[in-house]
N, CA, C and O atoms as a printed pandas DataFrame, in Angstrom:
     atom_number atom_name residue_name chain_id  residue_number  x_coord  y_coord  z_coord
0              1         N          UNK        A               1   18.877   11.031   27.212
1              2        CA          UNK        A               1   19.788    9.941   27.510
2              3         C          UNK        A               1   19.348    9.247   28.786
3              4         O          UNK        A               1   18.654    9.854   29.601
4              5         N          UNK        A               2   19.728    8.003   28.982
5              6        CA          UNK        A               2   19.763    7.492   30.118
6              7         C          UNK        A               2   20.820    6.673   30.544
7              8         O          UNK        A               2   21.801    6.532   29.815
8              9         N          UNK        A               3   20.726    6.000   31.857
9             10        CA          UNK        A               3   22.370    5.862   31.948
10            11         C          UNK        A               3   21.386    3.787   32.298
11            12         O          UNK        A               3   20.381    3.201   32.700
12            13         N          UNK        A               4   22.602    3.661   31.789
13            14        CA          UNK        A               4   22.200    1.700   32.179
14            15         C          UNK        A               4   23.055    0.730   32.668
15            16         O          UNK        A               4   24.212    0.878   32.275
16            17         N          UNK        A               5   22.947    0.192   33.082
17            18        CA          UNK        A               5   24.322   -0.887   33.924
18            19         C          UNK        A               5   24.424   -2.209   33.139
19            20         O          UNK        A               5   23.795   -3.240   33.377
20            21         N          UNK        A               6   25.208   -2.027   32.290
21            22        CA          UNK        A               6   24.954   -3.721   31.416
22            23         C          UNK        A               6   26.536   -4.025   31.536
23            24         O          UNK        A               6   27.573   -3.395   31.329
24            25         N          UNK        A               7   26.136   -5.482   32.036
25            26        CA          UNK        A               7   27.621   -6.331   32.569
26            27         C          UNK        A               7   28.416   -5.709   33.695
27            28         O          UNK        A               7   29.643   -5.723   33.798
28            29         N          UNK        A               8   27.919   -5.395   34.169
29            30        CA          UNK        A               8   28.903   -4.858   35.412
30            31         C          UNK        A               8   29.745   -3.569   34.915
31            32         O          UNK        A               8   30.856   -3.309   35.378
32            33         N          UNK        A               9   29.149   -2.845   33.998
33            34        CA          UNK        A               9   29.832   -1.900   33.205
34            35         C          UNK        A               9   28.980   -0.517   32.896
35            36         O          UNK        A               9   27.988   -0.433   32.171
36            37         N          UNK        A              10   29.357    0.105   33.328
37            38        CA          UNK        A              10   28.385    2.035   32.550
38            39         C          UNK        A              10   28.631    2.378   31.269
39            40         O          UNK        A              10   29.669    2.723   30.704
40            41         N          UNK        A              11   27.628    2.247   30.931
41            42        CA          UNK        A              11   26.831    2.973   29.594
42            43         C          UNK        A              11   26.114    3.893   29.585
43            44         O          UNK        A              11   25.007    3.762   30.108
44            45         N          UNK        A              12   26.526    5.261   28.935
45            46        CA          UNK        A              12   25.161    6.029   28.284
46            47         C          UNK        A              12   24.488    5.482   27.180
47            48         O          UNK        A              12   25.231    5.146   26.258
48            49         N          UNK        A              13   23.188    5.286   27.007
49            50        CA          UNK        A              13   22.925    4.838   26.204
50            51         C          UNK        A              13   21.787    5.989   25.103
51            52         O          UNK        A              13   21.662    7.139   25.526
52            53         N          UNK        A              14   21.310    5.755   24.260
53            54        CA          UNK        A              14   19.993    6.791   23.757
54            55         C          UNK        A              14   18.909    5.438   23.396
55            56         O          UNK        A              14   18.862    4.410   22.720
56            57         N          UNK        A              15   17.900    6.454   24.612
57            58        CA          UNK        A              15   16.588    4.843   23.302
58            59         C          UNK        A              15   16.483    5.107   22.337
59            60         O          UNK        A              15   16.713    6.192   21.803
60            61         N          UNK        A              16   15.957    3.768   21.732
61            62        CA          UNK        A              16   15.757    3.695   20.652
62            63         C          UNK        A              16   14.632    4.704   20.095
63            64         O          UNK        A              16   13.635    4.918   20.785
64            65         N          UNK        A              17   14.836    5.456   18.575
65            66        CA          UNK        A              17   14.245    6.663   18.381
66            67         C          UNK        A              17   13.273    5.440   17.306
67            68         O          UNK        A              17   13.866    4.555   16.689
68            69         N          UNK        A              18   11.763    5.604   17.248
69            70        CA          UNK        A              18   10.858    5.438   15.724
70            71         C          UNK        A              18   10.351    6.348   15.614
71            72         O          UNK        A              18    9.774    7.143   16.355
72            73         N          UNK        A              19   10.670    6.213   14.118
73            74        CA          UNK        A              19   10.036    7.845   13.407
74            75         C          UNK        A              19    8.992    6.773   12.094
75            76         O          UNK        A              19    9.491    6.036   11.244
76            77         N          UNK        A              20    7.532    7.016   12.316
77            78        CA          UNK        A              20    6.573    6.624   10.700
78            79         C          UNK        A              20    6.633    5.015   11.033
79            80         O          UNK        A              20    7.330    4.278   11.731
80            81         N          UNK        A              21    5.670    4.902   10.271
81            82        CA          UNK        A              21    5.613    3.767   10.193
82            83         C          UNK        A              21    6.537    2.292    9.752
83            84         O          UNK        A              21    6.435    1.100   10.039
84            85         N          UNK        A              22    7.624    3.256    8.758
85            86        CA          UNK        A              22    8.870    1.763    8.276
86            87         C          UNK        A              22    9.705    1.490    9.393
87            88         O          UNK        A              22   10.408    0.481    9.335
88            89         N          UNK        A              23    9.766    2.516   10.818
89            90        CA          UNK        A              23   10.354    2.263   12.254
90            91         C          UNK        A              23    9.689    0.758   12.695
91            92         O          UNK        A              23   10.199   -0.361   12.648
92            93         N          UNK        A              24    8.756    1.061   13.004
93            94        CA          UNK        A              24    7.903    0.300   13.616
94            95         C          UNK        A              24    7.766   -1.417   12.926
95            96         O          UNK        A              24    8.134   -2.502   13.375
96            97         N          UNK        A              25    7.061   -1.020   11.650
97            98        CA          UNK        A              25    6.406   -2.184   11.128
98            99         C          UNK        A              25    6.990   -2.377    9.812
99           100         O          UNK        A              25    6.754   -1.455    9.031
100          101         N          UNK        A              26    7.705   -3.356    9.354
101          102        CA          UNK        A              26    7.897   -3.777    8.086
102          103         C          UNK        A              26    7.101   -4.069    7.232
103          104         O          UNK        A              26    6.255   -4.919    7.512
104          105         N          UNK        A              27    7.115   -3.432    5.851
105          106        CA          UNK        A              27    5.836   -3.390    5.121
106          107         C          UNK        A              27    5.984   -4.916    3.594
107          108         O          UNK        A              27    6.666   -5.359    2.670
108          109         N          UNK        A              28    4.901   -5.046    4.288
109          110        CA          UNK        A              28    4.812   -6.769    3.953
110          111         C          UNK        A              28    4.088   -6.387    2.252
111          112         O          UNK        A              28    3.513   -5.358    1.898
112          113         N          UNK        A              29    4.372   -7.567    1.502
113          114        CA          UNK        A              29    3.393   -7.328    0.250
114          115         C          UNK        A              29    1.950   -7.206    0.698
115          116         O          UNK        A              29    1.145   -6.678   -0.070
116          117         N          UNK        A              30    1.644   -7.560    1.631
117          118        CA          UNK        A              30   -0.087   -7.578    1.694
118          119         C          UNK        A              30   -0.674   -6.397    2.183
119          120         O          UNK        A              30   -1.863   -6.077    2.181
120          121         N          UNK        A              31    0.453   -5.701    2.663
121          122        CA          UNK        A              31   -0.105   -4.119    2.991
122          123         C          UNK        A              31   -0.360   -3.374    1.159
123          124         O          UNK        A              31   -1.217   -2.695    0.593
124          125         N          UNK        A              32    0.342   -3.718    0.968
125          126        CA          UNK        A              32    0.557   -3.421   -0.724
126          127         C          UNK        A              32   -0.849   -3.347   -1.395
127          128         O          UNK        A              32   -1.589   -2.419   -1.723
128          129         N          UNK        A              33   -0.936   -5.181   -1.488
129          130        CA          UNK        A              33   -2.373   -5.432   -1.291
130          131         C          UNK        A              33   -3.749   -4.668   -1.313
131          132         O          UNK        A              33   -4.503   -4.143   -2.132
132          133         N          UNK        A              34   -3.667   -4.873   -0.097
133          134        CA          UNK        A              34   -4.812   -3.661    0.760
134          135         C          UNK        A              34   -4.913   -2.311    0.035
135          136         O          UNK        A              34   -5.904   -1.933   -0.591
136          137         N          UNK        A              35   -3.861   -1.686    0.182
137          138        CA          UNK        A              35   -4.225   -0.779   -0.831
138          139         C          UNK        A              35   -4.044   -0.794   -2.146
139          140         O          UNK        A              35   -3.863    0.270   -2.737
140          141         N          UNK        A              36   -4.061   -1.880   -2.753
141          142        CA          UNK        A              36   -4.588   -1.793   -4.238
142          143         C          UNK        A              36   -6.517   -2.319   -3.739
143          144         O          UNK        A              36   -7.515   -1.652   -4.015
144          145         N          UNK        A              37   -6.506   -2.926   -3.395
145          146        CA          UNK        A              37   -7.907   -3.189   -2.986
146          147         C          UNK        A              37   -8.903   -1.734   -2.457
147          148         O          UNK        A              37  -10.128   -1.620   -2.505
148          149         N          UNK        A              38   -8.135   -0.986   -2.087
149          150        CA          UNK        A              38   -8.556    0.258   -1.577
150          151         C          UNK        A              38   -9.138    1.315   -2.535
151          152         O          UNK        A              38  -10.098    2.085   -2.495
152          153         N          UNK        A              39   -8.090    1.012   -3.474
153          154        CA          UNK        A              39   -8.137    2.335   -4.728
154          155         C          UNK        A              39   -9.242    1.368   -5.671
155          156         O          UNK        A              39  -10.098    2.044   -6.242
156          157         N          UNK        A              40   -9.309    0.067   -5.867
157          158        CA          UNK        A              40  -10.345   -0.471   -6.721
158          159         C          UNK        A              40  -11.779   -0.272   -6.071
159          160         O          UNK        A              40  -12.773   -0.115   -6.780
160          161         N          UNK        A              41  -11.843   -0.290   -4.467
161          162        CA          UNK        A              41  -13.241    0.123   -3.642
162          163         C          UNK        A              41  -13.848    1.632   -4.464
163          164         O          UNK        A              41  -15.039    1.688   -4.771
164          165         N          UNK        A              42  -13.195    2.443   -4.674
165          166        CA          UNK        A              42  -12.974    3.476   -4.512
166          167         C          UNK        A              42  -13.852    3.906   -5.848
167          168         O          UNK        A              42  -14.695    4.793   -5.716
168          169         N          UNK        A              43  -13.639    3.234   -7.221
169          170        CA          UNK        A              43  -14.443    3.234   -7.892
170          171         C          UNK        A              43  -15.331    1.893   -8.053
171          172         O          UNK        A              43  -15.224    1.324   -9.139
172          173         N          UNK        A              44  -16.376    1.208   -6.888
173          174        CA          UNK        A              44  -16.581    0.204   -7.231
174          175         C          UNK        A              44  -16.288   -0.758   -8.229
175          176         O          UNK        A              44  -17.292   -0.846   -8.935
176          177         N          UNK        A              45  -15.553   -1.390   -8.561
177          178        CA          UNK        A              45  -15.213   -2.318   -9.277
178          179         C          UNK        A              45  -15.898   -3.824   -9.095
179          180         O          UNK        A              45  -16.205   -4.635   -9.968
180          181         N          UNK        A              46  -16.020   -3.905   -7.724
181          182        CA          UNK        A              46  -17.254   -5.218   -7.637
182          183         C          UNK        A              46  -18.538   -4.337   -8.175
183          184         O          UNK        A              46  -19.102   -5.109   -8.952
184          185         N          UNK        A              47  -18.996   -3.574   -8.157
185          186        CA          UNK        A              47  -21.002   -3.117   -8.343
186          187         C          UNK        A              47  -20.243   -3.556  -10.014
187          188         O          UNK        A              47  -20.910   -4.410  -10.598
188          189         N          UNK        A              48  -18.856   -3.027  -10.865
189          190        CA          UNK        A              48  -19.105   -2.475  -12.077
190          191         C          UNK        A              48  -19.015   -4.123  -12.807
191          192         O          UNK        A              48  -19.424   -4.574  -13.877
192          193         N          UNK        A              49  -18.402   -4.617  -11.852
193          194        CA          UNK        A              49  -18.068   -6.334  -12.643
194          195         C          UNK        A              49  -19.581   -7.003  -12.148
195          196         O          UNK        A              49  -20.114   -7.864  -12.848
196          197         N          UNK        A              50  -20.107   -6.602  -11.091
197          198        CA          UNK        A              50  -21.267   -7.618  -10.721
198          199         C          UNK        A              50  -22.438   -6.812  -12.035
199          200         O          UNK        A              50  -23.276   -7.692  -12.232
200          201         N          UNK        A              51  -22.717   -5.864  -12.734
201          202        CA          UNK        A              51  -23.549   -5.573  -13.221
202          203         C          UNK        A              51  -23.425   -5.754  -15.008
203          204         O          UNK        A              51  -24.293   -5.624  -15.872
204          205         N          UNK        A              52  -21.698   -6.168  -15.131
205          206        CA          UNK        A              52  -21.525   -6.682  -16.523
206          207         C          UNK        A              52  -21.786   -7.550  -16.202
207          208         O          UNK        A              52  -22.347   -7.899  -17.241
208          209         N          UNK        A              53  -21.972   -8.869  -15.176
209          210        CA          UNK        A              53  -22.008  -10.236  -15.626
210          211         C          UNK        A              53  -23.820  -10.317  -15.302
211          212         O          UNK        A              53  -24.410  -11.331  -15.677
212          213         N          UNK        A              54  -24.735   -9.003  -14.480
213          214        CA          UNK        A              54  -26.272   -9.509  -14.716
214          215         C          UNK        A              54  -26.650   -9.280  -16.046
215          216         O          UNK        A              54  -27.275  -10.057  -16.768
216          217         N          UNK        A              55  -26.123   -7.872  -16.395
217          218        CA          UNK        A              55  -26.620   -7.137  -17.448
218          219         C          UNK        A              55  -26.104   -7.496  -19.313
219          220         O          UNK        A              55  -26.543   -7.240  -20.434
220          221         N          UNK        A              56  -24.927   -8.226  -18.698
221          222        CA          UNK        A              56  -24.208   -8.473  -20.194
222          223         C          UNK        A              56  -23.848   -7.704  -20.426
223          224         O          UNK        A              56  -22.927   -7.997  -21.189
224          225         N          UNK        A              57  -23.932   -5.849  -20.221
225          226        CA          UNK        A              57  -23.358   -4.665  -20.720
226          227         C          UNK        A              57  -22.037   -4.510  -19.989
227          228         O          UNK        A              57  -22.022   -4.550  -18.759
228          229         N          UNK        A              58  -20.804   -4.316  -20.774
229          230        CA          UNK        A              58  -19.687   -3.887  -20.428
230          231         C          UNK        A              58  -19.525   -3.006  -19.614
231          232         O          UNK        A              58  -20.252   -2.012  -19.610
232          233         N          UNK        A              59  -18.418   -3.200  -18.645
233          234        CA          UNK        A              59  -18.415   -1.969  -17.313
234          235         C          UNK        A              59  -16.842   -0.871  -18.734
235          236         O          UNK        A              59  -16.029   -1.256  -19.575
236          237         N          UNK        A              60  -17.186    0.221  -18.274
237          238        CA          UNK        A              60  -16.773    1.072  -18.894
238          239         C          UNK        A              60  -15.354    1.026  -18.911
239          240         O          UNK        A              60  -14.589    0.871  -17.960
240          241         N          UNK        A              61  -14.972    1.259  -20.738
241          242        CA          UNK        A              61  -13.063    1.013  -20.843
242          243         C          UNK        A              61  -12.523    1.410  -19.520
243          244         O          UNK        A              61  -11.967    0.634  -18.743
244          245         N          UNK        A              62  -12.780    3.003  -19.269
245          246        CA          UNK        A              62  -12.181    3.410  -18.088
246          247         C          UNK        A              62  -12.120    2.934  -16.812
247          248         O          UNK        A              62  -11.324    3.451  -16.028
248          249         N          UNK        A              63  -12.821    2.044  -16.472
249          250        CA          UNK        A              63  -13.363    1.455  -15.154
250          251         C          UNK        A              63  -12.126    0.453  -15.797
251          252         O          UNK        A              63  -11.005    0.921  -15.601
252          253         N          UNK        A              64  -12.150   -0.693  -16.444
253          254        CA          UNK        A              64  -10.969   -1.590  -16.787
254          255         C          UNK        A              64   -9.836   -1.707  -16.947
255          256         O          UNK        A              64   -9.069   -2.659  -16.802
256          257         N          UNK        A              65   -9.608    0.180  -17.535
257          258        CA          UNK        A              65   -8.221    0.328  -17.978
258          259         C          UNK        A              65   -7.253    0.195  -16.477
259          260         O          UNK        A              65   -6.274   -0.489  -16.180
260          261         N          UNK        A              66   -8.193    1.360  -15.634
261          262        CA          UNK        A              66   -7.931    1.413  -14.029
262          263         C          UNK        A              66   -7.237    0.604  -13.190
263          264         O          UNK        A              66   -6.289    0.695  -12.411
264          265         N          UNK        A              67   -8.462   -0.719  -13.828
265          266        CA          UNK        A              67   -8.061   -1.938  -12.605
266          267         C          UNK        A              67   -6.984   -2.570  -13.348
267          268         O          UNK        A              67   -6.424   -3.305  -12.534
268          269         N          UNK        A              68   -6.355   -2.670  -14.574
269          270        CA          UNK        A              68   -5.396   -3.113  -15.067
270          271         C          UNK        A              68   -4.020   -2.359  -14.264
271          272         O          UNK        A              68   -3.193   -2.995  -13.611
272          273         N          UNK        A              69   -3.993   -0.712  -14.504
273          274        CA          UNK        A              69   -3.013   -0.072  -13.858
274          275         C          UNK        A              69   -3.001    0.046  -12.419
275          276         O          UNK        A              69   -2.227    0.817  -11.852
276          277         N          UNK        A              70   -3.871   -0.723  -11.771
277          278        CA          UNK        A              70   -3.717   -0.630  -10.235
278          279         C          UNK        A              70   -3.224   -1.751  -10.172
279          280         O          UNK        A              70   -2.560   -1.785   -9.135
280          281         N          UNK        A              71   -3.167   -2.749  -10.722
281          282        CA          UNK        A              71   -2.986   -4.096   -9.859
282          283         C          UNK        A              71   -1.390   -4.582  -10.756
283          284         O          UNK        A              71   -0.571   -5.426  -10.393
284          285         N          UNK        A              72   -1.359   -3.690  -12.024
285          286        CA          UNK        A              72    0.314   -3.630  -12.447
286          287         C          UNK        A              72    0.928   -2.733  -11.506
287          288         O          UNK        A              72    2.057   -3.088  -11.166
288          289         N          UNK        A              73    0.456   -1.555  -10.936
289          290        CA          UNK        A              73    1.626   -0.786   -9.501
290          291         C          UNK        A              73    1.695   -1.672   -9.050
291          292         O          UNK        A              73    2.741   -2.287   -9.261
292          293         N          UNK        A              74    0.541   -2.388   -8.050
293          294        CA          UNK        A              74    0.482   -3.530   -7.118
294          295         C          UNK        A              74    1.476   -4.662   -7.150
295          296         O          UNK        A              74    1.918   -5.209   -6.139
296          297         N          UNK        A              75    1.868   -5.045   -8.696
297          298        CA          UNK        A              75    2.774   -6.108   -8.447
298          299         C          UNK        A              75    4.030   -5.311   -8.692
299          300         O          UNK        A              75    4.900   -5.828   -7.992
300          301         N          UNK        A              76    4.576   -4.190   -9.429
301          302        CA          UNK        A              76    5.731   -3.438   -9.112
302          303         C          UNK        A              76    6.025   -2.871   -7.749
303          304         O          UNK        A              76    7.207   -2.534   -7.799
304          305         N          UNK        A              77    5.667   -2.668   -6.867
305          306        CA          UNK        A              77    5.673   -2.323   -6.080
306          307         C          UNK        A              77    5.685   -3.454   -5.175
307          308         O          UNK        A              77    6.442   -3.171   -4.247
308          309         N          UNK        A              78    5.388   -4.139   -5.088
309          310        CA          UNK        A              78    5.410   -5.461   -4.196
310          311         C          UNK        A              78    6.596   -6.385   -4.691
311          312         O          UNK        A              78    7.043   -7.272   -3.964
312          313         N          UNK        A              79    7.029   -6.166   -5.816
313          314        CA          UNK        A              79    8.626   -6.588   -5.673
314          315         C          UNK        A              79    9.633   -5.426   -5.493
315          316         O          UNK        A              79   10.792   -5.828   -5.596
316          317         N          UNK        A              80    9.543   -4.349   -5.299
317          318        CA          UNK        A              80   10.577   -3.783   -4.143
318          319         C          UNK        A              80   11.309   -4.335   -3.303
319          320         O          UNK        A              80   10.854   -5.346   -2.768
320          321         N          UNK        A              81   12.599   -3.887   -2.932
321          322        CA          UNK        A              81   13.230   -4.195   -2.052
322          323         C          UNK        A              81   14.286   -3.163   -1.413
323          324         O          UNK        A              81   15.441   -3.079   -1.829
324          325         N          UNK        A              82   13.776   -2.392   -0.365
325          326        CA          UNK        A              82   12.223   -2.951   -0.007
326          327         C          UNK        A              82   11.208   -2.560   -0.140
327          328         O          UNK        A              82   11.153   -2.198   -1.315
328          329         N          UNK        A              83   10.289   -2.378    0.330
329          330        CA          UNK        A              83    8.908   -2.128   -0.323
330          331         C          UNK        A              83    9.280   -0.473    0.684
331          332         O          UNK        A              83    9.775   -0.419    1.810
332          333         N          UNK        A              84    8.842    0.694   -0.191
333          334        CA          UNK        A              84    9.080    1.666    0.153
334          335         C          UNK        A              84    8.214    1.971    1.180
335          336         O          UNK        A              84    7.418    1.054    1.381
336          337         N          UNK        A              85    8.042    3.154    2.079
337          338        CA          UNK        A              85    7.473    3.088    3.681
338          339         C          UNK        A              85    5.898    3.813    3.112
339          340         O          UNK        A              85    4.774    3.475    3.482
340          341         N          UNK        A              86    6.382    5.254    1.775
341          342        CA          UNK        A              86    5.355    5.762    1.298
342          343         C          UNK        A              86    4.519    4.880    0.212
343          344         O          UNK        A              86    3.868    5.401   -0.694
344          345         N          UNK        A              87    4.602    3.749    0.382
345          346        CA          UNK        A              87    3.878    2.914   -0.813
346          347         C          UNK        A              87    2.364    3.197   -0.894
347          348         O          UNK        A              87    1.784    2.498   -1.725
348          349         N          UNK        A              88    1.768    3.878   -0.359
349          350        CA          UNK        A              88    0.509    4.121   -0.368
350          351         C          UNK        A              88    0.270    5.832   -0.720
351          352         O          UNK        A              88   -0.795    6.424   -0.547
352          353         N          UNK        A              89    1.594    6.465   -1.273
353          354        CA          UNK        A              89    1.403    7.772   -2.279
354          355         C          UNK        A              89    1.138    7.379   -3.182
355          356         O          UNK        A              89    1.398    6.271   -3.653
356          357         N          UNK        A              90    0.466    8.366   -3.668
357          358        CA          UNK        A              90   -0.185    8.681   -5.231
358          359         C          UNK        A              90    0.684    8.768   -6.219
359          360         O          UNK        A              90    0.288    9.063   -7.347
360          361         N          UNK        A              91    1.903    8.547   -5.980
361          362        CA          UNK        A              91    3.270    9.167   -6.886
362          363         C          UNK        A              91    3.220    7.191   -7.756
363          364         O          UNK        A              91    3.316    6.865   -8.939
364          365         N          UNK        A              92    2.997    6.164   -6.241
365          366        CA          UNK        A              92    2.944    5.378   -6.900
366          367         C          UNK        A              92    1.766    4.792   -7.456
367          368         O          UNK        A              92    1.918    3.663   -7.924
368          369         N          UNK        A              93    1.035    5.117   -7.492
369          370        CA          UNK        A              93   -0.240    5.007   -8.214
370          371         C          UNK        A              93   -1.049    5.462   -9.336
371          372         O          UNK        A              93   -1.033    6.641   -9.692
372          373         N          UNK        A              94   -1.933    4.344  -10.049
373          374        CA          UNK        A              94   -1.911    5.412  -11.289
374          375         C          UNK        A              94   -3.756    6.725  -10.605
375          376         O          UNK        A              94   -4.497    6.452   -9.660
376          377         N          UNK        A              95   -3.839    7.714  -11.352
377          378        CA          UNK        A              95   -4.701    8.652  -11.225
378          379         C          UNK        A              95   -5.950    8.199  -10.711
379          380         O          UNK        A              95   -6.092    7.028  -11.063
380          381         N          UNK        A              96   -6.676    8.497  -10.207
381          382        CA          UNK        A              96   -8.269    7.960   -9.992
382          383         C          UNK        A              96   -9.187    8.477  -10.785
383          384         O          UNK        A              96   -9.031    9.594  -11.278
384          385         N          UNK        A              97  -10.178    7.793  -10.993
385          386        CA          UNK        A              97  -10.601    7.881  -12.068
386          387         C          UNK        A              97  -12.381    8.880  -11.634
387          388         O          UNK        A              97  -13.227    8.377  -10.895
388          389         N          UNK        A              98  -12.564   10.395  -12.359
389          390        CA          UNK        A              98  -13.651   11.023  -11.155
390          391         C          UNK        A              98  -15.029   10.424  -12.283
391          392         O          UNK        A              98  -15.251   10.401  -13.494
392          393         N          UNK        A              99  -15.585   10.076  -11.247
393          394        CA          UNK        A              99  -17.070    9.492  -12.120
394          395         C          UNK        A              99  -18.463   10.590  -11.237
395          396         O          UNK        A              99  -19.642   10.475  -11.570
């Protein structure tokens, strides 16, 4: 506790407590974002799209199905309200894919 003089008047007051990150910083859709961009790094998705469009050969169902279910969390999750603090668990995400 500390003690404070506001208006000519005594107060105990308690500072203010932040606990994690939803204390601090409000989580914007573009944090959201970011980590959908994160989990698509993760199995290159630029090398797998840049080598269907040299090669003409299809980047693999699984590589596609992926980026479909990451970027559908991405927009469920980004209309939250509010956007939950753990939005970057795996609970909301779909599986990764092991290559």
């Amino acid at each position: 506790m500390r003690f404070a003089v506001i208006d000519n008047s005594r107060e105990w007051t308690e500072p203010a407590r932040q606990t994690g990150r939803a204390a601090q910083v409000p989580i914007v859709v573009e944090d959201v974002e970011a980590e959908a961009r994160r989990r698509l790094r993760s199995v290159r998705l630029n090398e797998w799209r840049t080598r269907e469009f040299i090669t003409g050969q299809p980047m693999p169902e699984e590589v596609r199905h992926f980026a479909l279910q990451v970027e559908f969390a991405a927009n469920a999750i980004s209309r939250l309200s509010p956007i939950p603090a753990d939005f970057d668990s795996d609970v909301y995400w779909p599986r990764a894919l092991d290559f």
